[in-house]
Rosetta silent file (secondary structure, phi, psi, omega in degrees, C-alpha in Angstrom):
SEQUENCE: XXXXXXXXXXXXXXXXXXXXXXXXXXXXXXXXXXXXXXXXXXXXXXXXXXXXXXXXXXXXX
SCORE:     score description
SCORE:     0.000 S_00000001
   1 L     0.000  143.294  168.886   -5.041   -4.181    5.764 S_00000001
   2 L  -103.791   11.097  166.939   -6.757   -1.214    4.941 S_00000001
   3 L  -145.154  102.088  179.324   -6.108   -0.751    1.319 S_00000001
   4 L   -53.292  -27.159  146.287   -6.338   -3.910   -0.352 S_00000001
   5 L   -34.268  -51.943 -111.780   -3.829   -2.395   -3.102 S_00000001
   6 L  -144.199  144.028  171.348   -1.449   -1.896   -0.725 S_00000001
   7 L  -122.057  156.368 -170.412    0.691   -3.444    1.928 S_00000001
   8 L   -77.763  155.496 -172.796    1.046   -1.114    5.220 S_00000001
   9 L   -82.769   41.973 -159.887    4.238    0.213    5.242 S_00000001
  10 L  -139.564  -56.755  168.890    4.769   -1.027    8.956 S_00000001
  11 H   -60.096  -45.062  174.777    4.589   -4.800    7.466 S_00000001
  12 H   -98.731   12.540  160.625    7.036   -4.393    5.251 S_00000001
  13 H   -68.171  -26.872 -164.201    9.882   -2.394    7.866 S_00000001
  14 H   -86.324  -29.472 -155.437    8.769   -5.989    9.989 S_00000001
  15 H   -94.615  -28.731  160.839    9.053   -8.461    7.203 S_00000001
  16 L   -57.137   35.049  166.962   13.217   -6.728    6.199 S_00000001
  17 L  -117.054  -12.863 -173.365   13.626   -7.386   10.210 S_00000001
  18 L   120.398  -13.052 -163.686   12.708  -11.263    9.592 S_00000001
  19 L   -84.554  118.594  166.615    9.474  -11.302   11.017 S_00000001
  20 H   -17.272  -60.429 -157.054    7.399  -14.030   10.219 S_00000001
  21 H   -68.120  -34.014 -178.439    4.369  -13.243   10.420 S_00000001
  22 H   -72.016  -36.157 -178.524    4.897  -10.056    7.697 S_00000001
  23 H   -61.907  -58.094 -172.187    6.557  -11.945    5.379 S_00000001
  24 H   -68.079   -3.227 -179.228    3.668  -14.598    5.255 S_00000001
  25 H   -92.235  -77.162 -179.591    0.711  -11.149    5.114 S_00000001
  26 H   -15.303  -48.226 -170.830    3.372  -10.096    2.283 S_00000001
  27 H   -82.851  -50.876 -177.125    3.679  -12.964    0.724 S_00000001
  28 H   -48.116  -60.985 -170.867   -0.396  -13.800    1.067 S_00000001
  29 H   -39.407  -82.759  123.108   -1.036  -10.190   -0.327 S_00000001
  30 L    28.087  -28.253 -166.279    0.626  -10.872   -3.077 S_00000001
  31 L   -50.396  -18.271 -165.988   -0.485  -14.844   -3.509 S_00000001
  32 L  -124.653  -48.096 -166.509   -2.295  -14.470   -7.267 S_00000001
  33 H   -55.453  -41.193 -165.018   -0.026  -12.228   -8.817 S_00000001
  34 H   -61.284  -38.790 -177.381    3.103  -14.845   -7.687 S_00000001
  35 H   -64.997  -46.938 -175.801    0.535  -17.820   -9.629 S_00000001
  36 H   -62.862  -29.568 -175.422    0.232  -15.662  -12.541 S_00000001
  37 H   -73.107  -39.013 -172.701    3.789  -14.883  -12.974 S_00000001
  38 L   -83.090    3.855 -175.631    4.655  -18.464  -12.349 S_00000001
  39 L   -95.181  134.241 -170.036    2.445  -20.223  -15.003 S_00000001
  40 L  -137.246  143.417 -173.602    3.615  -22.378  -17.978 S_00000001
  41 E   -86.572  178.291 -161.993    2.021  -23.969  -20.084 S_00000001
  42 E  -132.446  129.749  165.355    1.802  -28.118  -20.060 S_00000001
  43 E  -126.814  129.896 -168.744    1.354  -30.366  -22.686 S_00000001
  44 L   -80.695 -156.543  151.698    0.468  -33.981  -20.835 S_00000001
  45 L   -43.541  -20.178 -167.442    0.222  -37.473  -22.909 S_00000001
  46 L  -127.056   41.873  154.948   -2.316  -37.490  -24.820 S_00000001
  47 L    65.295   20.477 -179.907   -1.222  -33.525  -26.594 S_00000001
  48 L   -80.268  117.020  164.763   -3.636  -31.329  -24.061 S_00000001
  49 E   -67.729  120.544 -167.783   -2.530  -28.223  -23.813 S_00000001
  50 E  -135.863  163.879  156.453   -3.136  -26.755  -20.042 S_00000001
  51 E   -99.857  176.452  170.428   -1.618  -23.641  -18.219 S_00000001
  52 L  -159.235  179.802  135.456   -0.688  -24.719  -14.422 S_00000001
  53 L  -103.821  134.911 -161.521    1.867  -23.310  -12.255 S_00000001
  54 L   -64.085  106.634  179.322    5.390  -23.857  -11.915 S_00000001
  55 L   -24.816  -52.259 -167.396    6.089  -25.532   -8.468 S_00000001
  56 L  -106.981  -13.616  117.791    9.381  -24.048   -8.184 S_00000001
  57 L    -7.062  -64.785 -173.791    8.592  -20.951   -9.629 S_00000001
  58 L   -89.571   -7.721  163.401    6.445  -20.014   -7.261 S_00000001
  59 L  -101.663  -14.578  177.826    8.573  -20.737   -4.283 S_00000001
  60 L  -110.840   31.364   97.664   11.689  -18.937   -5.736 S_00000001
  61 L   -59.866    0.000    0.000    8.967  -15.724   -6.028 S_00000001
């Protein structure tokens, strides 16, 4: 890509036609904002408080 802001507008006309390959640069571009969005916090057994990310969260972004 040549503006890491940015996805070329040519990748996303290919990734509405279905194509694979854009959807996964699309999706990669994209890959830490989708973690960030998707994070909840956890509290395990023993009362630790952690953030993680949500599993399913992050596949239905």
């Amino acid at each position: 890509m040549t503006n890491k802001n940015k996805v070329p507008y040519a990748t996303i006309c290919k990734a509405t036609e279905q194509d694979e390959k854009a959807i996964l640069e699309i999706v990669q571009h994209y890959k830490n904002e989708i973690q960030q969005l998707a994070m909840r916090q956890i509290i395990d057994e023993q009362g630790q408080t952690r953030f993680e990310p949500d599993a399913d969260m992050v596949l239905r972004l």
